[in-house]
N, CA, C and O atoms as CSV, one atom per row, in Angstrom:
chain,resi,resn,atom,element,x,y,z
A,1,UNK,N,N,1.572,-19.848,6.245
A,1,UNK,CA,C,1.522,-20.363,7.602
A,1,UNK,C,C,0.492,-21.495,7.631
A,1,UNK,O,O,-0.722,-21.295,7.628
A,2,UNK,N,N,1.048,-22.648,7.658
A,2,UNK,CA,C,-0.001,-23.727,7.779
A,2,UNK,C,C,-1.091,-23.914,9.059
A,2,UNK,O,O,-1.995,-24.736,9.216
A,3,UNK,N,N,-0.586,-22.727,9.958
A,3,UNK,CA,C,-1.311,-22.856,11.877
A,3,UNK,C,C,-2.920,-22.380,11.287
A,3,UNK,O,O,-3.964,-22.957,11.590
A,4,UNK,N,N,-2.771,-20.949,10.199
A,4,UNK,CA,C,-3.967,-20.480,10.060
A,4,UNK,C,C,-3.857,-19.912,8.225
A,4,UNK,O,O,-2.960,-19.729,7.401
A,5,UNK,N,N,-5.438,-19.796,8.283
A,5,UNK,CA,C,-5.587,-18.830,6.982
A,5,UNK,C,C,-5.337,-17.866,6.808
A,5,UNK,O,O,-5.175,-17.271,7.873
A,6,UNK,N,N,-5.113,-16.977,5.554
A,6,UNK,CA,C,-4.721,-15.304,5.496
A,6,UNK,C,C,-5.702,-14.684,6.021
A,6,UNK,O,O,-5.551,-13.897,6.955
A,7,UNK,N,N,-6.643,-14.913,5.578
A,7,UNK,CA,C,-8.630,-14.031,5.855
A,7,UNK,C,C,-9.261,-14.815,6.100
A,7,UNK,O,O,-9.732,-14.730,7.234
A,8,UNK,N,N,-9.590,-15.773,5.450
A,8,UNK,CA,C,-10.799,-16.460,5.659
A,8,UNK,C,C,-10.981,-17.644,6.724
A,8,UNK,O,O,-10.314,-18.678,6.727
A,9,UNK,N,N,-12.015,-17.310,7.640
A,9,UNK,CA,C,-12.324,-18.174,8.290
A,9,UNK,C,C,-12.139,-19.521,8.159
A,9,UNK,O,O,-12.065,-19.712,6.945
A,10,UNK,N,N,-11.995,-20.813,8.873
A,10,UNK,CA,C,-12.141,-22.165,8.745
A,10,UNK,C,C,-13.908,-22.346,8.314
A,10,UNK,O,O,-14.920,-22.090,8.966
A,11,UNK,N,N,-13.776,-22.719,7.383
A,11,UNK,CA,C,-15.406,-23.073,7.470
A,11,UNK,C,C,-16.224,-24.695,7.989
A,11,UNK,O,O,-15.699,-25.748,7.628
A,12,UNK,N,N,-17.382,-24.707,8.753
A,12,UNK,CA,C,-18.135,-25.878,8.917
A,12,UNK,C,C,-17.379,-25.898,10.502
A,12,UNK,O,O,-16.566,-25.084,10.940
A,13,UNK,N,N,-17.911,-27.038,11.138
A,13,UNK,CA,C,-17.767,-27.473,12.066
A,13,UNK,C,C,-16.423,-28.263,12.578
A,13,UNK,O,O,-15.859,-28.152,13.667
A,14,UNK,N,N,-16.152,-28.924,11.688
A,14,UNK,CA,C,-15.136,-30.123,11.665
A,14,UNK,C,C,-13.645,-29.297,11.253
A,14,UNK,O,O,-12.663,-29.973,11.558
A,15,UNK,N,N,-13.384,-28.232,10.745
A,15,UNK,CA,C,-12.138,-27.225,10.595
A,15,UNK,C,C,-11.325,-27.040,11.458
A,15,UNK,O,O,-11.537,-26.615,12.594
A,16,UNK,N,N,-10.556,-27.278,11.090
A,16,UNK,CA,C,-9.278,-26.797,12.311
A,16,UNK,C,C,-8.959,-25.272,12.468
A,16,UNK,O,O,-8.478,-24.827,13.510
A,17,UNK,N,N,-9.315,-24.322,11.139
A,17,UNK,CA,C,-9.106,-23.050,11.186
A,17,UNK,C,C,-8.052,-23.009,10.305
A,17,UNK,O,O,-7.690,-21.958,9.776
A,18,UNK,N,N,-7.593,-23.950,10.130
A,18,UNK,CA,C,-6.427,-23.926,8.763
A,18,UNK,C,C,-6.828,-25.105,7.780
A,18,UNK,O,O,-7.167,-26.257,8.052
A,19,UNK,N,N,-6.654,-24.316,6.260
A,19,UNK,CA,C,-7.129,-25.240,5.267
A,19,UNK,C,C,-5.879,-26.599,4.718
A,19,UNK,O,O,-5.750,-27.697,4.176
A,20,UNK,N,N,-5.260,-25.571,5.307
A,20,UNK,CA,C,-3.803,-26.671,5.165
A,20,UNK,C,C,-4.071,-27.973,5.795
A,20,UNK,O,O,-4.102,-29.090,5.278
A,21,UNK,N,N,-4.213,-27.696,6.724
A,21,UNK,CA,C,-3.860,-28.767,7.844
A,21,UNK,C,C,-5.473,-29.487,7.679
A,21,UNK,O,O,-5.314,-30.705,7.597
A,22,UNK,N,N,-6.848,-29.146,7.612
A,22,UNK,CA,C,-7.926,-29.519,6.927
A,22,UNK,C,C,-7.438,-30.732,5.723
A,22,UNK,O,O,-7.451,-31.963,5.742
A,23,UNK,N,N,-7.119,-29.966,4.950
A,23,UNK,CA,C,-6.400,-30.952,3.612
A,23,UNK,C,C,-5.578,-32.019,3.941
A,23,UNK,O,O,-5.869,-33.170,3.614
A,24,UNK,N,N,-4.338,-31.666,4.708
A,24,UNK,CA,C,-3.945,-32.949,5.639
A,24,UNK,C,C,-4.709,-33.943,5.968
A,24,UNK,O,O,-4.931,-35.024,5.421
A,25,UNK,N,N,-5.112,-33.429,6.986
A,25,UNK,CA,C,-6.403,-34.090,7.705
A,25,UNK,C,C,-7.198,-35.173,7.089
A,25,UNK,O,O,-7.452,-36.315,7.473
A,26,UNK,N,N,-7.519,-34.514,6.039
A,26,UNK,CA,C,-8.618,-35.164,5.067
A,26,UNK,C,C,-7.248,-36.389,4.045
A,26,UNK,O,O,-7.486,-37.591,4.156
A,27,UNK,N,N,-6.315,-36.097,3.402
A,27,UNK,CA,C,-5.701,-37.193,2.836
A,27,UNK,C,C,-4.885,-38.186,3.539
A,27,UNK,O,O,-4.279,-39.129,3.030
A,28,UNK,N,N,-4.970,-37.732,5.230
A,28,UNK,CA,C,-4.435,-38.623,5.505
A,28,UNK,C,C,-5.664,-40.150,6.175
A,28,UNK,O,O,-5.645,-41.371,6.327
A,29,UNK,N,N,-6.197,-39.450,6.287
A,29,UNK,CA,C,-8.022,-40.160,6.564
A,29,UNK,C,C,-8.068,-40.987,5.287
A,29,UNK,O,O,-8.316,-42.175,5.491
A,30,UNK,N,N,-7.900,-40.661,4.118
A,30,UNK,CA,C,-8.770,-41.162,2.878
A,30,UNK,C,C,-7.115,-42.297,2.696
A,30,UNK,O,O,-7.113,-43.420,2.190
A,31,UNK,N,N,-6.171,-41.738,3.137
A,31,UNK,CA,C,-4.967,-42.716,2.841
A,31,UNK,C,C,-4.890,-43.665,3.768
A,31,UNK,O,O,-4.127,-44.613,3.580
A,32,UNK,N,N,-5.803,-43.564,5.136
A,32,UNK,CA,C,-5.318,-44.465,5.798
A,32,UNK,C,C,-6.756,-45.913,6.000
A,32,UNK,O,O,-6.815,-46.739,6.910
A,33,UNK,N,N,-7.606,-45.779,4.951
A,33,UNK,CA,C,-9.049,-46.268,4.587
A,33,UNK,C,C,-8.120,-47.370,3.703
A,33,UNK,O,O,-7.185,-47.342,2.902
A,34,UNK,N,N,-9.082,-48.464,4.444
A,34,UNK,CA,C,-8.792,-50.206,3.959
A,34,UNK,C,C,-10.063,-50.493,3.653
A,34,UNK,O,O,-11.070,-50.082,4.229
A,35,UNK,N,N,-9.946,-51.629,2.194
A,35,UNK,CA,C,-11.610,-51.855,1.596
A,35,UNK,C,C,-12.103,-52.437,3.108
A,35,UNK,O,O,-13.122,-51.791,3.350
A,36,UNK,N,N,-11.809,-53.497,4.404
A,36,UNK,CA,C,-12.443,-53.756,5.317
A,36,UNK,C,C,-13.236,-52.886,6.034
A,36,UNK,O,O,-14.327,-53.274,6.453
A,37,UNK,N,N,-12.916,-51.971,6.199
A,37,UNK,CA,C,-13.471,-50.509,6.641
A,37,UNK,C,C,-15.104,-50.373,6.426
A,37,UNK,O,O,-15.972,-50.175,7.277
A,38,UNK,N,N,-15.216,-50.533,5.113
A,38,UNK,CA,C,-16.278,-50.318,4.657
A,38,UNK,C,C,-17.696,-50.645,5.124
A,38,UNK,O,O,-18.670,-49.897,5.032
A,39,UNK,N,N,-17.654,-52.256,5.798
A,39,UNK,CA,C,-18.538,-52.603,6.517
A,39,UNK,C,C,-19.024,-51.869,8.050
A,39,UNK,O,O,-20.100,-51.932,8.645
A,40,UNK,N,N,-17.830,-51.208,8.368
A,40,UNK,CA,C,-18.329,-50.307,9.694
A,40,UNK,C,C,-19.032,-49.448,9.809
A,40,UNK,O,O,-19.231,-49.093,8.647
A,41,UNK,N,N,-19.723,-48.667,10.601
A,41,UNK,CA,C,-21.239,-48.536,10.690
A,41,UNK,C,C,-20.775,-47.096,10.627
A,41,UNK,O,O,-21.412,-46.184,10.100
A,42,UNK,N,N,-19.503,-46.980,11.268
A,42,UNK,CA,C,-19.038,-45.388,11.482
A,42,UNK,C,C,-18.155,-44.931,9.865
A,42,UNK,O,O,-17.539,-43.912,9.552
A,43,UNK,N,N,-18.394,-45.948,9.263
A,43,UNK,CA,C,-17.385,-45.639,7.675
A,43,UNK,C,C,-17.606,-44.791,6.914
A,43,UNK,O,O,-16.768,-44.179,6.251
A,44,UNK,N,N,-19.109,-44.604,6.912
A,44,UNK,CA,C,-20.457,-44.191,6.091
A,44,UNK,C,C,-20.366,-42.108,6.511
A,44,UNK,O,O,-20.469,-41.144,5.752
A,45,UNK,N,N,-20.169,-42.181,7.805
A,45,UNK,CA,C,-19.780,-40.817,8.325
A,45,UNK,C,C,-18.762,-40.368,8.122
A,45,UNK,O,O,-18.506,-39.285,7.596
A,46,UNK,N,N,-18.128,-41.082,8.482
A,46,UNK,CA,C,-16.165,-40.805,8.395
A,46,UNK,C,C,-16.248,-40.067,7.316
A,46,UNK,O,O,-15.680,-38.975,7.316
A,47,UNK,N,N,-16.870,-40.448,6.333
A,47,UNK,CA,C,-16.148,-40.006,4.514
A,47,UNK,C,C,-17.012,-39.111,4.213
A,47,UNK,O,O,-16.684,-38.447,3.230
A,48,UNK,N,N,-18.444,-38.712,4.900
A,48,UNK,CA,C,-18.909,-37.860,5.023
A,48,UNK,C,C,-18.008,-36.811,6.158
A,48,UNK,O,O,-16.808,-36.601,5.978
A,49,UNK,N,N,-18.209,-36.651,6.465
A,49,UNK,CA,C,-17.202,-35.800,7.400
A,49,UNK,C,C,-16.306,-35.251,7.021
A,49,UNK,O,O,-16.100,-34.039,7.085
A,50,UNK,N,N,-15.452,-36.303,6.443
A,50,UNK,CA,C,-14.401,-36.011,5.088
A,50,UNK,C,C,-14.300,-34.986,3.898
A,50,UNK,O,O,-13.498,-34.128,3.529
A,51,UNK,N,N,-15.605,-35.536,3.445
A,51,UNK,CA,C,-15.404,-34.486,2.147
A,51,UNK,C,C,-16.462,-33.431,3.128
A,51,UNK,O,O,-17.186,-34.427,3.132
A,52,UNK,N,N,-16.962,-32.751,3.662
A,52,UNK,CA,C,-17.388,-31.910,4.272
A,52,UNK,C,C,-15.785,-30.834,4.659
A,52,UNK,O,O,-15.710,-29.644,4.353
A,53,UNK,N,N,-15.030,-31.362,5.135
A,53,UNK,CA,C,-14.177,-31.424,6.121
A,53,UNK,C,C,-13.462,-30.442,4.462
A,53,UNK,O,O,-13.499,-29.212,4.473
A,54,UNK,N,N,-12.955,-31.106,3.367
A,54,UNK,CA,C,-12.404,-30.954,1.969
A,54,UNK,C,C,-12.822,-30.082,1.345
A,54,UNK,O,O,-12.159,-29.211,0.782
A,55,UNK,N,N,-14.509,-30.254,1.373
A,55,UNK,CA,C,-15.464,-29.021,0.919
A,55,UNK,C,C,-15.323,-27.226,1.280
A,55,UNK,O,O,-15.226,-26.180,0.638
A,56,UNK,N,N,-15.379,-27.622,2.576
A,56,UNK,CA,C,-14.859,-26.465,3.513
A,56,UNK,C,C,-13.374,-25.727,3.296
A,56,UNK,O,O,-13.288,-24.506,3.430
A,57,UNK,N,N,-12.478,-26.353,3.031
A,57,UNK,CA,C,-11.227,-26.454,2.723
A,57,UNK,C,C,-11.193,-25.377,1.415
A,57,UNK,O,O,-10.885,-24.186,1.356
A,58,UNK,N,N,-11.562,-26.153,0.595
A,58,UNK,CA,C,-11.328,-25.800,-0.730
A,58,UNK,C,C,-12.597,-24.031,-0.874
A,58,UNK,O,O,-12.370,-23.223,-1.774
A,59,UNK,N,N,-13.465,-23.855,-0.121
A,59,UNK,CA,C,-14.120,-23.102,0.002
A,59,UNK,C,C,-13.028,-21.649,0.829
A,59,UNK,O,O,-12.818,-20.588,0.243
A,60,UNK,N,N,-12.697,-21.849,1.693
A,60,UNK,CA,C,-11.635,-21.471,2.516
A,60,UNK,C,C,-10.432,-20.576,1.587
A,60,UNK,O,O,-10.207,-19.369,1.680
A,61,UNK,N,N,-9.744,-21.585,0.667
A,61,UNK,CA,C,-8.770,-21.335,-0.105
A,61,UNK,C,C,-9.267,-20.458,-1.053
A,61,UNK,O,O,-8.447,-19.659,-1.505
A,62,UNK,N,N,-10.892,-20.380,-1.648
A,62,UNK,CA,C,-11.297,-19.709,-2.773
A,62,UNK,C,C,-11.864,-18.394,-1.944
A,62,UNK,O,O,-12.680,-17.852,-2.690
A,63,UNK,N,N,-11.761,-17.687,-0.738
A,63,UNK,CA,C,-12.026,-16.730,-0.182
A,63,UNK,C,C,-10.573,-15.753,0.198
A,63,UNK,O,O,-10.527,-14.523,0.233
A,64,UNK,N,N,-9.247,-16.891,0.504
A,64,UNK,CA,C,-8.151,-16.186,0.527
A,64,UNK,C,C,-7.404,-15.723,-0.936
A,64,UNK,O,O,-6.411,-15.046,-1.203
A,65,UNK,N,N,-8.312,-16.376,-1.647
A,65,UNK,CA,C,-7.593,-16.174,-3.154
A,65,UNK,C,C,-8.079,-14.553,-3.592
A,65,UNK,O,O,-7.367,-13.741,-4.182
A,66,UNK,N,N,-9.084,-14.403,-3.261
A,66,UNK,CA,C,-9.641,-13.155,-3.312
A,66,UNK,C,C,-9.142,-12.091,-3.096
A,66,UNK,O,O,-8.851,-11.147,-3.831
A,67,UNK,N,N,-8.983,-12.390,-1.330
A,67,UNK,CA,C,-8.496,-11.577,-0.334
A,67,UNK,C,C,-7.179,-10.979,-1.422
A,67,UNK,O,O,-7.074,-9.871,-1.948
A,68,UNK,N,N,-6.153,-12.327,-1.518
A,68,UNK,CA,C,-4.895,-11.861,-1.840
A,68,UNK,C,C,-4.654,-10.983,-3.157
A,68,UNK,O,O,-3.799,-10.126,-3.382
A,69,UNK,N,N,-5.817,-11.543,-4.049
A,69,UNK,CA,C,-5.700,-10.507,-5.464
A,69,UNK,C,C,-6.166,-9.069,-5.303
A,69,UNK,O,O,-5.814,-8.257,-6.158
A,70,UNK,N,N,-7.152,-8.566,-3.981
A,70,UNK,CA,C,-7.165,-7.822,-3.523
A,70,UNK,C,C,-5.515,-7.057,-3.148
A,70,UNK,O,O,-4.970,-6.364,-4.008
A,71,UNK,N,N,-4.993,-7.250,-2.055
A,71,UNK,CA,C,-3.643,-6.924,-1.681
A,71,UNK,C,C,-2.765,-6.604,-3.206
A,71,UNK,O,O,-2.035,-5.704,-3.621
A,72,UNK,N,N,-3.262,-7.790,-3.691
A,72,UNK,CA,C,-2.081,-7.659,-5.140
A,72,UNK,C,C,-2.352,-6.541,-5.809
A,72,UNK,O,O,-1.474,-5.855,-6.333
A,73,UNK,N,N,-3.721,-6.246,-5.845
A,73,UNK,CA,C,-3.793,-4.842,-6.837
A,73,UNK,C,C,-3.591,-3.865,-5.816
A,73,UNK,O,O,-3.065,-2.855,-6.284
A,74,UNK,N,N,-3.842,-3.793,-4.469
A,74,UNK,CA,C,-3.203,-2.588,-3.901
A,74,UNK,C,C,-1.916,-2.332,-4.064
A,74,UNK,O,O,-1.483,-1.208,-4.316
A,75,UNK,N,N,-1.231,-3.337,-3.936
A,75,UNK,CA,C,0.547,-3.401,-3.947
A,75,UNK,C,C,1.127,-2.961,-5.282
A,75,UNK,O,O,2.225,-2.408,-5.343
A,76,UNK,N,N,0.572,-3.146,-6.074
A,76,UNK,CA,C,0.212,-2.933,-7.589
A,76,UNK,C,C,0.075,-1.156,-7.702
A,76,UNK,O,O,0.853,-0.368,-8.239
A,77,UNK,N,N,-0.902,-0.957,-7.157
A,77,UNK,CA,C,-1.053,0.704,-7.438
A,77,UNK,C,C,-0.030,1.723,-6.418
A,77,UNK,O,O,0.093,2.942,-6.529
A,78,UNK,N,N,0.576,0.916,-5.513
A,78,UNK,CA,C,0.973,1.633,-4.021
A,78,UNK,C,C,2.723,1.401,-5.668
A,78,UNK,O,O,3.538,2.109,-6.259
A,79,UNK,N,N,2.530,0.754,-5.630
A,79,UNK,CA,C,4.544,0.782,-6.363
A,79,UNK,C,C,4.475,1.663,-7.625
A,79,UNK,O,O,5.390,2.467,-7.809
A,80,UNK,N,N,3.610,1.589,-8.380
A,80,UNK,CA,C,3.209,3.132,-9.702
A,80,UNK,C,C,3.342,4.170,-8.961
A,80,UNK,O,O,4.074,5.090,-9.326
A,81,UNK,N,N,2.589,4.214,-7.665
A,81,UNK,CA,C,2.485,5.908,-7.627
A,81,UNK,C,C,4.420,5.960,-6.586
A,81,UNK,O,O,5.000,7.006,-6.295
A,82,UNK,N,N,4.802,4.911,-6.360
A,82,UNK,CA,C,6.264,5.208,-5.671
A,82,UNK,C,C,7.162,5.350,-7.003
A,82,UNK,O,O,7.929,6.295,-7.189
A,83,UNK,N,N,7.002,4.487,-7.734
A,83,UNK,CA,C,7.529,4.818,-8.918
A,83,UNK,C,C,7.338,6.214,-9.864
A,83,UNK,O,O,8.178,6.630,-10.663
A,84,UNK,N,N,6.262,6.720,-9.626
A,84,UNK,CA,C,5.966,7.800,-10.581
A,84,UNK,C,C,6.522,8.999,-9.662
A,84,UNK,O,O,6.681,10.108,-10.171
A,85,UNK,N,N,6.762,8.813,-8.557
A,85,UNK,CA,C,7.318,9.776,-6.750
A,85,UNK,C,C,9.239,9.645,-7.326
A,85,UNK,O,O,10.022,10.577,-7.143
A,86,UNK,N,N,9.525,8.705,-7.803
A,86,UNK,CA,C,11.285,8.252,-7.823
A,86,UNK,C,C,11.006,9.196,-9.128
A,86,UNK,O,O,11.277,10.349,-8.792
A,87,UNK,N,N,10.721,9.167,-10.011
A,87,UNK,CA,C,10.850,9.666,-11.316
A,87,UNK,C,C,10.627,11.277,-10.948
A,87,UNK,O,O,11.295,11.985,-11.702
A,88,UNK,N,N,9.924,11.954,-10.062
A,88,UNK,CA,C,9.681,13.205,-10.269
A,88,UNK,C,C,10.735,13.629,-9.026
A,88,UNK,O,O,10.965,14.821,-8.818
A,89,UNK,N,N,11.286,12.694,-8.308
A,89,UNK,CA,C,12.571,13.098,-7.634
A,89,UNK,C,C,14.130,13.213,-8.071
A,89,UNK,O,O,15.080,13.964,-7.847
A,90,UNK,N,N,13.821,11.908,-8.908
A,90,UNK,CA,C,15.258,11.865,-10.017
A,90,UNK,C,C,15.334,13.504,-11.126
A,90,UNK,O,O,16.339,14.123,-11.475
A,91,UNK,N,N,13.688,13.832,-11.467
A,91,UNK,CA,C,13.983,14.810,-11.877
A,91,UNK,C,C,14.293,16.316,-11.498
A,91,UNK,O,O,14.899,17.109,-12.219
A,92,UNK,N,N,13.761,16.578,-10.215
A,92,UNK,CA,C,14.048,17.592,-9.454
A,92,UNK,C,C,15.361,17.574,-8.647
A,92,UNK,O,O,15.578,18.502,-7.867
A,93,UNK,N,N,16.582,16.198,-8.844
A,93,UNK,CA,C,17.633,16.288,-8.142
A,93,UNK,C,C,18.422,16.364,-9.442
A,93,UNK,O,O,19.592,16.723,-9.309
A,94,UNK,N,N,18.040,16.118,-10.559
A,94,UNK,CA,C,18.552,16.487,-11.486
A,94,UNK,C,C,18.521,17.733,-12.051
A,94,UNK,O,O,19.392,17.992,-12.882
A,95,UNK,N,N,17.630,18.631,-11.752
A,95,UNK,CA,C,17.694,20.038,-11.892
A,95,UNK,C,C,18.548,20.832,-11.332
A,95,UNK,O,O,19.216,21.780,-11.745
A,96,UNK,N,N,18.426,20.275,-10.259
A,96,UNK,CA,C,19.644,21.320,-9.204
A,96,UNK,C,C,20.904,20.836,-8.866
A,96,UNK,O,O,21.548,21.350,-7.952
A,97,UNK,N,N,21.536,19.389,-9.866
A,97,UNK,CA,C,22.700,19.048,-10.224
A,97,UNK,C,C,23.494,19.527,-11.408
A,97,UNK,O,O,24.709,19.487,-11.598
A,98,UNK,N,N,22.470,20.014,-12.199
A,98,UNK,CA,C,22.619,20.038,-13.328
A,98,UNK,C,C,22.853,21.637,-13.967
A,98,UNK,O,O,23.411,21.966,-15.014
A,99,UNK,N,N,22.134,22.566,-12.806
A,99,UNK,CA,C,22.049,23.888,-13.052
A,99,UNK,C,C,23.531,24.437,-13.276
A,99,UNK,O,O,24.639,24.431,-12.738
A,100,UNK,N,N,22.844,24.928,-14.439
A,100,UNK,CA,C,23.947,26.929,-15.063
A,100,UNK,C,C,24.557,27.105,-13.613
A,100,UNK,O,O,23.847,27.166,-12.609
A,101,UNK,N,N,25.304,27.146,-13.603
A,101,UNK,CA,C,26.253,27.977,-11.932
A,101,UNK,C,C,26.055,29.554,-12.652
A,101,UNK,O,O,25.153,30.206,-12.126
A,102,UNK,N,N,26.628,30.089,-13.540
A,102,UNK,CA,C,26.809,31.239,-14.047
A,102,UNK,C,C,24.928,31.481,-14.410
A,102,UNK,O,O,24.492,32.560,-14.007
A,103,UNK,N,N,24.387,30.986,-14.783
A,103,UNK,CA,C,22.867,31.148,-14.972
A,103,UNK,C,C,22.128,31.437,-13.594
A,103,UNK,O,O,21.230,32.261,-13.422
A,104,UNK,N,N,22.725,30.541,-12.595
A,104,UNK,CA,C,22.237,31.068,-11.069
A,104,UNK,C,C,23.020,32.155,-10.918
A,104,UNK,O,O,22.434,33.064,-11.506
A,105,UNK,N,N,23.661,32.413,-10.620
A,105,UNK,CA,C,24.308,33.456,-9.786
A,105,UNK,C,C,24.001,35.044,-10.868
A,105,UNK,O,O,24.028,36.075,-10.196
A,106,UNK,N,N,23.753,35.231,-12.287
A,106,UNK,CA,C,23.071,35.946,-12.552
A,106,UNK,C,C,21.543,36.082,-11.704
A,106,UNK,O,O,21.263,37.035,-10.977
A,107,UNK,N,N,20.674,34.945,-11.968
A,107,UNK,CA,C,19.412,35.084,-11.516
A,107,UNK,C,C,19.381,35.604,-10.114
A,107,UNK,O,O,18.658,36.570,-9.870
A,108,UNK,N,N,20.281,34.911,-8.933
A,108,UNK,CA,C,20.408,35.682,-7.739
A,108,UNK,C,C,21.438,37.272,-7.456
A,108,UNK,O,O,21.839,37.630,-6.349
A,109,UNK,N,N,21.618,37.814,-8.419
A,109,UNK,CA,C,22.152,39.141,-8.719
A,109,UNK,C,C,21.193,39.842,-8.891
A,109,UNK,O,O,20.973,40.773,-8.116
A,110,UNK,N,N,20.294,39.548,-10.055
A,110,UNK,CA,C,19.348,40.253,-9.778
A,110,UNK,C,C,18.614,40.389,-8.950
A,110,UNK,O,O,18.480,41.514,-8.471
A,111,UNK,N,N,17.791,39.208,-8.421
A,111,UNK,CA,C,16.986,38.916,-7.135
A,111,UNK,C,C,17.442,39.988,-6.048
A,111,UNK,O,O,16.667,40.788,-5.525
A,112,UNK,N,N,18.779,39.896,-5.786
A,112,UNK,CA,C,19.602,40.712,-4.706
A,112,UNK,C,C,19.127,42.375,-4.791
A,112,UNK,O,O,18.707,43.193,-3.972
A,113,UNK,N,N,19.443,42.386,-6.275
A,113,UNK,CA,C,18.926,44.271,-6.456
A,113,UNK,C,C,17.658,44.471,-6.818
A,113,UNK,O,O,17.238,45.628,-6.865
A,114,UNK,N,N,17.163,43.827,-7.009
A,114,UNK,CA,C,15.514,43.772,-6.679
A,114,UNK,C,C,14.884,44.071,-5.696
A,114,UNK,O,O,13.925,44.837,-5.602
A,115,UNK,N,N,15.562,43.292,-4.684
A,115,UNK,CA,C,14.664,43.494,-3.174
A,115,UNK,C,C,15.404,44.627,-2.833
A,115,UNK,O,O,14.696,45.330,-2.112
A,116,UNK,N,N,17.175,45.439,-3.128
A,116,UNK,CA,C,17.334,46.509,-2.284
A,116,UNK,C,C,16.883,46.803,-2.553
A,116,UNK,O,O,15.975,46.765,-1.722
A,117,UNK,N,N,16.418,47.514,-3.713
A,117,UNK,CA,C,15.571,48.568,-4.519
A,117,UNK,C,C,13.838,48.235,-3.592
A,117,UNK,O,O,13.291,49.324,-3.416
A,118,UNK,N,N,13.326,47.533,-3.259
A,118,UNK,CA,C,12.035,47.476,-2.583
A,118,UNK,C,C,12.485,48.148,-1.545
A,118,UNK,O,O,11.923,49.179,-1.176
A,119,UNK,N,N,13.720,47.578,-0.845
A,119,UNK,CA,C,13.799,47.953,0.497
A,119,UNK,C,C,14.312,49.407,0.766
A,119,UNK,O,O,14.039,50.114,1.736
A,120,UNK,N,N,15.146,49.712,-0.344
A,120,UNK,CA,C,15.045,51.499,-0.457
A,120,UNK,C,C,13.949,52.163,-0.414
A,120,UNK,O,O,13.935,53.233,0.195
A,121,UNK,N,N,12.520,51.561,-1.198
A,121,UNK,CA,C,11.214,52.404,-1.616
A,121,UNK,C,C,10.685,52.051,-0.174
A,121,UNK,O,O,10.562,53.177,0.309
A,122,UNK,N,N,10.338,51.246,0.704
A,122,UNK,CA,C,9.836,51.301,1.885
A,122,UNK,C,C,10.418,51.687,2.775
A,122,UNK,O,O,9.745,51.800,3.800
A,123,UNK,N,N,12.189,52.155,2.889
A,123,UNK,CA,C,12.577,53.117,3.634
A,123,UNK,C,C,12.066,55.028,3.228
A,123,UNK,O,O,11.951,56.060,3.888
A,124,UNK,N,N,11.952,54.760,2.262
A,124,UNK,CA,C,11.147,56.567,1.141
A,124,UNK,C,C,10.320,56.400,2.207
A,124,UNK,O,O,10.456,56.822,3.355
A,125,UNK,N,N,9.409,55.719,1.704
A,125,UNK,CA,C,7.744,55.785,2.087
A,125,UNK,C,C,7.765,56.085,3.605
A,125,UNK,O,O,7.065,56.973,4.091
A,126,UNK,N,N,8.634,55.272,4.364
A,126,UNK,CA,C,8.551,56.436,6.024
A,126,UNK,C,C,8.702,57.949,5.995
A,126,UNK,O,O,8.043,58.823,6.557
A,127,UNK,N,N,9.506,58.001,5.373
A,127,UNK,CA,C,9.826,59.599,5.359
A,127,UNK,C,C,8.964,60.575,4.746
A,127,UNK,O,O,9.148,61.791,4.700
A,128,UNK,N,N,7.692,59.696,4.131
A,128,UNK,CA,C,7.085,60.884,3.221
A,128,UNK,C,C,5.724,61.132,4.612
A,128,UNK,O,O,5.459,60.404,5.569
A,129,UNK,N,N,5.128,62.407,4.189
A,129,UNK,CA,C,4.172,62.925,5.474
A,129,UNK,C,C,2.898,63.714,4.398
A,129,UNK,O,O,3.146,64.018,3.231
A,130,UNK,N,N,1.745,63.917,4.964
A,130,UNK,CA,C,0.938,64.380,4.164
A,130,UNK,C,C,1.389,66.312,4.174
A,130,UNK,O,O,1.122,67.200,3.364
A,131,UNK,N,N,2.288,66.325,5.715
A,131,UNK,CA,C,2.508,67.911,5.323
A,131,UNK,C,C,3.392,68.406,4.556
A,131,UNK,O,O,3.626,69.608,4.430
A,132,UNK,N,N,4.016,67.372,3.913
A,132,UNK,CA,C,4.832,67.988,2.738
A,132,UNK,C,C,4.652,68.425,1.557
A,132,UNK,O,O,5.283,69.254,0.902
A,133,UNK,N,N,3.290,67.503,1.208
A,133,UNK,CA,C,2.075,67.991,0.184
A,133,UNK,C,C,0.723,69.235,0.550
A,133,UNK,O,O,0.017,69.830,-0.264
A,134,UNK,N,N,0.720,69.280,1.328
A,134,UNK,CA,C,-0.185,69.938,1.907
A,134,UNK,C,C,0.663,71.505,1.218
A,134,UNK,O,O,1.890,71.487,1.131
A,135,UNK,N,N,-0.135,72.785,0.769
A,135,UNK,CA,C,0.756,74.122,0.705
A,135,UNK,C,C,0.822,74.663,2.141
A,135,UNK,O,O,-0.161,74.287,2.781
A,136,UNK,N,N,1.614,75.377,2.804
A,136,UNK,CA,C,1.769,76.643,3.550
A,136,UNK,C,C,0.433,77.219,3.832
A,136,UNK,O,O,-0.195,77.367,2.783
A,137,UNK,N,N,-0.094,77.524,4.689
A,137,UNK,CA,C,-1.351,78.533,4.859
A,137,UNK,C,C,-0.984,79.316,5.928
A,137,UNK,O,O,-1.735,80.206,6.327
């Protein structure tokens, strides 16, 4: 976006807030300078101003460069760990595409008489009483 910078501020006074348009700014100034120029009293500033104006610029650009290699290594670690997330999904949809049918339906056969068998022993266990152990007196 040439309107503004990613992060970094416009720097100095004379900035527009975009280094783009700064840089503009500045080559179209230095392109539009005739040797007559030179004698003017305001010439001496102008080109000061200028490379101030360039200085800033290029200062600007070496703060978003940062910024962005920042982002880059986040974006960087954020796609490994999505990537390493696809791989442990490809493998868990591949497990349960891939499964024994006859290997399940054993494993849930048993499972099945497993739990009646619990659920027989906790129907026992109501029925048992301490006076059944207890002798006669």
């Amino acid at each position: 976006n040439a309107n503004s910078n990613a992060v970094s501020a416009g720097t100095g006074t004379l900035s527009t807030g975009s280094y783009t348009r700064d840089i503009l700014r500045g080559l179209a100034t230095l392109g539009s300078l005739a040797s007559v120029n030179g004698n003017d009293p305001n010439f001496q500033p102008l080109l000061q101003n200028t490379v101030q104006s360039l200085n800033g610029a290029v200062s600007a650009i070496n703060t978003d460069i940062g910024a962005l290699g920042s982002r880059q290594a986040q974006i960087t670690a954020a796609q490994s760990d999505y990537s390493d997330m696809v791989a442990a999904l490809k493998s868990q949809l591949s497990n349960v595409q891939d499964a024994d049918l006859t290997q399940v339906a054993v494993q849930l056969s048993s499972a099945q008489t497993q739990l009646q068998a619990s659920f027989q022993i906790i129907a026992q266990l109501g029925q048992l009483s301490l006076a059944k152990f207890l002798p006669a007196a």
